[in-house]
N, C-alpha and C positions, 0 to 999 in steps of 0.2 A: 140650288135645285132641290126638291123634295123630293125624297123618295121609299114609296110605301114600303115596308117592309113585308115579305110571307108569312101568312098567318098558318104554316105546315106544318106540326113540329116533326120532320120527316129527319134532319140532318146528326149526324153522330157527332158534331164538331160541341152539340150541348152532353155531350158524355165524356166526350176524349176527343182532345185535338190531335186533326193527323200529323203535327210536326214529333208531338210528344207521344203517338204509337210510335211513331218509326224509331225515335230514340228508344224506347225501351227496346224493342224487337233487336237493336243496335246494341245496347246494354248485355241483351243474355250472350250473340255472338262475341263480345269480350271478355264477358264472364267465362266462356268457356276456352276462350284462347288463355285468358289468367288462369284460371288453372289447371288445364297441360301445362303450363309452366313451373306450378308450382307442386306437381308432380302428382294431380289428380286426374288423370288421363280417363279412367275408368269410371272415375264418379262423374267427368264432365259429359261421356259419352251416353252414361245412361240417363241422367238429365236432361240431354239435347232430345234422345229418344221420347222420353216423355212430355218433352212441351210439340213435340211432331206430332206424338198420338192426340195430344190437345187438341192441335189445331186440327186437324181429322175429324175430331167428335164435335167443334163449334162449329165445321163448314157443314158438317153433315145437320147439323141442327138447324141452321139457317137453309140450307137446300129442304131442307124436309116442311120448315115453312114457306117456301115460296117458289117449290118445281109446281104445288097447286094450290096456287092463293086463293083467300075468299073472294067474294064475288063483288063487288064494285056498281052498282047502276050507273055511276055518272063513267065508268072507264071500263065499260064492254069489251069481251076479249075475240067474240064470233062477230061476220063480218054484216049481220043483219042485225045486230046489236046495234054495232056502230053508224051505220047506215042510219037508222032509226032516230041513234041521238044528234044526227048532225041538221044545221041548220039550213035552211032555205039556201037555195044556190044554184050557177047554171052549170050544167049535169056536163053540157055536150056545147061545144062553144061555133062548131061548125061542121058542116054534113060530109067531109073529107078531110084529104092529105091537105093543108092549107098548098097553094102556088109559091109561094116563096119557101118551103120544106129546105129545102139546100141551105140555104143562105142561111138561114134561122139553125138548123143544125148546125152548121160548120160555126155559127157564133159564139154556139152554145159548148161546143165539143169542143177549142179550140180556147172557151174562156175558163172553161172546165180546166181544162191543162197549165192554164199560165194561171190560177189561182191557187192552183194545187200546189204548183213549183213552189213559185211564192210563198205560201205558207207554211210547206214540206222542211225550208229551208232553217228555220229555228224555231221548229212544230212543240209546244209546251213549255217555251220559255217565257217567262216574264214579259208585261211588256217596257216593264224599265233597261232589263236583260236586252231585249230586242233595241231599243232605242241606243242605247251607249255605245251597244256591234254597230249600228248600224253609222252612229257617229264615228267611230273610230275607224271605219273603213271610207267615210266619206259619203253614204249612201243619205238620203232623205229619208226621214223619217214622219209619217207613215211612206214605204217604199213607194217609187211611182217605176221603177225597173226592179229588172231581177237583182238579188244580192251581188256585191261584188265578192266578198268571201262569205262560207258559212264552217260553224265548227265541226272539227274534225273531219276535213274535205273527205278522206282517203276511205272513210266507214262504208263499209257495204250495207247496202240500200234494197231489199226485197227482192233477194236471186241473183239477180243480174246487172243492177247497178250500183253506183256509189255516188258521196255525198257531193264531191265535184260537180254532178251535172245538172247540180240544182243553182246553176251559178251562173254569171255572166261571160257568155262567149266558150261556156265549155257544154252545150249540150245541142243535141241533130235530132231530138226526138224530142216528144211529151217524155219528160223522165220516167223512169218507172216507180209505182206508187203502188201501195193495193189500190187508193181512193178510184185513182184511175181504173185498175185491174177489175174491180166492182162492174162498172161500166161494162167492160167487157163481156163478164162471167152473165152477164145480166144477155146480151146479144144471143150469147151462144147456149143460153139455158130456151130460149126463143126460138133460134131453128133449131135445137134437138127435139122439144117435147113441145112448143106452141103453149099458147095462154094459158092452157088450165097444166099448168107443170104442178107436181105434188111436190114435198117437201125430201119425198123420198126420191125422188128423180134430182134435186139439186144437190142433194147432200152426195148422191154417186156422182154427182158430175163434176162437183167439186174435189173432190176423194180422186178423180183420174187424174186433174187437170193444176191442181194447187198443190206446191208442196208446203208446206207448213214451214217447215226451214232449208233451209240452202246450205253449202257445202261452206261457204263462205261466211255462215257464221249469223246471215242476217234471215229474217222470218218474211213467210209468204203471207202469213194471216195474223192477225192482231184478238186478244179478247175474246168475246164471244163465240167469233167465227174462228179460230183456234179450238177452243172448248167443241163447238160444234163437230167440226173435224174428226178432232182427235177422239171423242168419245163414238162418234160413226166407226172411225176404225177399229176401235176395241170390240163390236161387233153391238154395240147399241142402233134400237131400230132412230132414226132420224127421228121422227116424231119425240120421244124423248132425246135425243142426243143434245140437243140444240137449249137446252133445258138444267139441263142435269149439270150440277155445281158451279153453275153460271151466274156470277152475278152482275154480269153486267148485259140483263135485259132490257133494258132503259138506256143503251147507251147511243151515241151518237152514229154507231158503226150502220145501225137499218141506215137511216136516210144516206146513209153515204150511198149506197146501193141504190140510189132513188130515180137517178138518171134516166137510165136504160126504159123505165118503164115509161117517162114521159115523152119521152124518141120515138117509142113504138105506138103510143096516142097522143099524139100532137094535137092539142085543140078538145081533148076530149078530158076534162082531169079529174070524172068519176072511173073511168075506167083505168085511167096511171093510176090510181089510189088502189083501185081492186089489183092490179096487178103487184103493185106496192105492198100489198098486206097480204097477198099468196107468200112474196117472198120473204117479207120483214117479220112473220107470225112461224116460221121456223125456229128462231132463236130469238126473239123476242118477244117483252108484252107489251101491253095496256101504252105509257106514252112511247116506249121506244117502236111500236106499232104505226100510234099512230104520226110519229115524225119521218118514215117513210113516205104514209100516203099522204103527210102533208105536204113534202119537198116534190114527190112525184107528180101531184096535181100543179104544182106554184109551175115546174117546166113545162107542164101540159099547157098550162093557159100561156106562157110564156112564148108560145109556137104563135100565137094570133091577137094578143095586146101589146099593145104601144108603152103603157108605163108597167114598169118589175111592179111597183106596189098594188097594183089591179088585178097581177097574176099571184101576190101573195091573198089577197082578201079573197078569191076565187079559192084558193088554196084553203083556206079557215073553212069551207063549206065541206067538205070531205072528212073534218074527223069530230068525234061527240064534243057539243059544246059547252060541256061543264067540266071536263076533263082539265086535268091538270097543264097540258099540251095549251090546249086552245086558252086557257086562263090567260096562260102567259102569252100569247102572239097576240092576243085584245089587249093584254096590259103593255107592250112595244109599243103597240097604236097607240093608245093615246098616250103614252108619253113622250112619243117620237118629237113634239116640238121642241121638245127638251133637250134633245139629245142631237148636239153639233157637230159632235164628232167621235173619236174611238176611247178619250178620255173619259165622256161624260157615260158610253153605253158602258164602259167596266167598270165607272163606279155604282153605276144603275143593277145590273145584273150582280157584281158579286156582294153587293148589301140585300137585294132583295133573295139571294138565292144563297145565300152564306152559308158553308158547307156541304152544299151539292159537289158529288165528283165532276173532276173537271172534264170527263169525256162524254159528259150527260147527253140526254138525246135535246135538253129542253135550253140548258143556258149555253152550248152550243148554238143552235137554231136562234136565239135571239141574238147571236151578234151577227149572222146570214140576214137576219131580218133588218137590224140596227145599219147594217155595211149597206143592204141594198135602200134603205129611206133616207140614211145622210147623202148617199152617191146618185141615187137617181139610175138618168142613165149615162152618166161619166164613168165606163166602166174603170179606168186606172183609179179611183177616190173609191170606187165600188169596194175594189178587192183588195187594195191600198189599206182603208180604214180597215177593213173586214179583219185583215191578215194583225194588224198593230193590237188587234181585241185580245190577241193571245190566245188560251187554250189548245183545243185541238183545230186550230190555224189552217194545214194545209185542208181538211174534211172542209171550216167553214171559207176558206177564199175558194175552194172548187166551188160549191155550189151556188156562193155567191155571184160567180164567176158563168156560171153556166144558167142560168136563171137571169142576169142582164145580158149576158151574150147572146142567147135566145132572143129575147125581145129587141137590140139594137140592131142582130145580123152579121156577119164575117165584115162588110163594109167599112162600117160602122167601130171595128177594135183596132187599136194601134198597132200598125205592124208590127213594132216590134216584140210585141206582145206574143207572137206566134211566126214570124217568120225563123225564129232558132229552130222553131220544130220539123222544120221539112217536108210538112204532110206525112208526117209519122206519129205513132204512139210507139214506146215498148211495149213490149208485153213478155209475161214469165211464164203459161202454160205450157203446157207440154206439148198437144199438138199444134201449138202455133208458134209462125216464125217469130223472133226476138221482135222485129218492127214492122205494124201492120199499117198499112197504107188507108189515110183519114178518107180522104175522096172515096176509097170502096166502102168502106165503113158506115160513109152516108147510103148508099147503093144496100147493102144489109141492113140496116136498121128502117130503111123506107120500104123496105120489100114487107117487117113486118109491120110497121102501120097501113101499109097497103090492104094486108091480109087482116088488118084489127077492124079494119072502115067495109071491110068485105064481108065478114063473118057478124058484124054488129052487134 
């Protein structure tokens, strides 16, 4: 198989490989445990101090280049920018709630949840790591069920659960996840403030409703949206909060968030996209932007087409077409013949993307993209292959998972794919109970595409 290399020179791995930062960074913590040893306590302490005030003054340098980057024409950061550069495409797929709204949601919610599990379970391992656990327990490989163990069962898991219930025969809900939690925060930023929410209204609603970390040791919010947070609460206005010593504006976390907004326009995936970059332009830019309103249009159109890969090209129309984003979901296409299964898309993506972080907005989204054009619409091979790609695994089998779940329908997924869940999710917010009930959930989320199809 051939395969084109990126002509970017964007990646750090040509200055410093990240095995050999980490070993240095590894080195001074020895250095300085050698000598307190050796009875330099004092000299060790103010050397630690001064490689801390370092790192202070290179993050602050790098923030200072890029809280306001230059200006880009092919990766527009305003939303009539990108509008502008994006290609030919149908805007609005249907004049309503589509008739089958239910069925199509619960596919989608439901496949949402068992891709998540699934890839929750050994989320940033290997995928050699993942195939030997998965030998060694007896599982297939790529999974076609949930794991039968995963490491360190007993780890608390975002508040209120633990790793146990990412497993087979130990869990009664959608586990709890932030990916999922997204989803949700996404509903309820909808009935408090309606479509045009600012970014200052999510960051307070976020700030009531998230807690950052749990008593238990484990975190309510990951990267970016931690950063965001936390710098709101230091009393930074959100418009900068979400900004400020972040670097991980590009990362896969917007699209995670991407759901909600294609629930609330079903059928409609200029306006998922707009809702998409209200919320993903808080704390991110340019493609971690535009991989939001990409994933929020692909579930848009995913409410009223028959094949996943019709609601991804649908999808390619909503963000500027010389972007870096959309570069690569045309370079998937065509080399998708190529690409058989989850072997050939990792060796495809980490050659042509070699040294990109692994929680990118961009070589995430292509193994979502790679999972849903090897599987079709066999959702188990969907989110199966998706999940075996590795990285950030549980982000890409959710919306893997929620994008052919949409389009096949509740019908259409193996039971047992979602009969563990009980028509439940958990949830960690404050004012909600631990397990929200999925059936009502469709009942709120159709009241606001009700109100999106209303207000036009």
């Amino acid at each position: 198989m051939r395969i084109e290399e990126i002509k970017y020179p964007l990646y750090p791995s040509q200055i410093l490989e990240p095995m050999e930062f980490t070993e240095k960074v590894d080195d001074i913590r020895r250095y300085a445990l050698l000598a307190a040893e050796f009875g330099y306590n004092d000299e060790a302490r103010q050397y630690l101090n001064e490689f801390e005030e370092s790192i202070r003054i290179i993050i602050g340098k790098f923030n200072a280049l890029l809280e306001n980057p230059k200006e880009d024409p092919r990766e527009p950061e305003e939303l009539e920018g990108i509008r502008a550069q994006r290609p030919e495409g149908p805007r609005r797929l249907c004049g309503g709630i589509p008739d089958d709204y239910r069925e199509r949601f619960l596919g989608s919610f439901l496949g949402r949840g068992a891709g998540c599990t699934l890839g929750a379970g050994l989320e940033f391992q290997s995928v050699e790591n993942m195939r030997i656990w998965a030998e060694h327990f007896g599982d297939t490989f790529p999974l076609t069920n949930y794991w039968s163990e995963v490491k360190n069962p007993e780890a608390p898991r975002y508040i209120t659960g633990n790793a146990t219930n990412l497993t087979k025969g130990n869990m009664d809900a959608i586990p709890v996840d932030d990916d999922t939690a997204y989803t949700l925060i996404g509903l309820l930023t909808l009935e408090r403030f309606g479509p045009d929410f600012t970014h200052e209204q999510m960051a307070q609603l976020w700030n009531e409703e998230i807690e950052i970390h749990g008593k238990n040791g484990s975190w309510g919010l990951f990267w970016g949206e931690r950063k965001f947070i936390k710098n709101y609460r230091s009393g930074m206005e959100a418009g900068r909060a979400g900004y400020f010593q972040n670097p991980n504006v590009q990362s896969v976390a917007a699209w995670t968030r991407a759901d909600a907004w294609g629930y609330a326009a079903p059928g409609w995936p200029e306006k998922a996209a707009q809702l998409a970059y209200r919320d993903a332009s808080a704390n991110h830019r340019r493609n971690g932007v535009y991989g939001e309103m990409f994933m929020a249009a692909a579930v848009s159109a995913a409410f009223v087409v028959d094949d996943p890969k019709e609601a991804l090209e649908i999808a390619l129309g909503e963000i500027p077409s010389e972007s870096l984003f959309a570069e690569a979901v045309k370079w998937a296409f065509s080399i998708a013949p190529t690409i058989h299964c989850y072997k050939d898309a990792v060796e495809a993506v980490t050659f042509r993307y070699k040294g990109m972080f692994e929680g990118h907005a961009i070589n995430n989204a292509l193994y979502v993209i790679f999972g849903i054009l090897i599987g079709g619409t066999d959702f188990t091979r969907v989110i199966g292959e998706t999940v075996a790609m590795g990285f950030d695994n549980d982000c890409t089998g959710a919306t893997a998972g929620s994008i052919v779940g949409a389009v096949i329908g509740k019908k259409n997924l193996p039971s047992y794919w979602y009969e563990p869940f009980q028509n439940r999710v958990e949830c960690y917010f404050r004012s909600c109970p631990r397990y929200l009930d999925i059936d009502e959930l469709e009942k709120r989320f159709r009241r606001q595409a009700e109100n999106m199809y209303k207000e036009g």
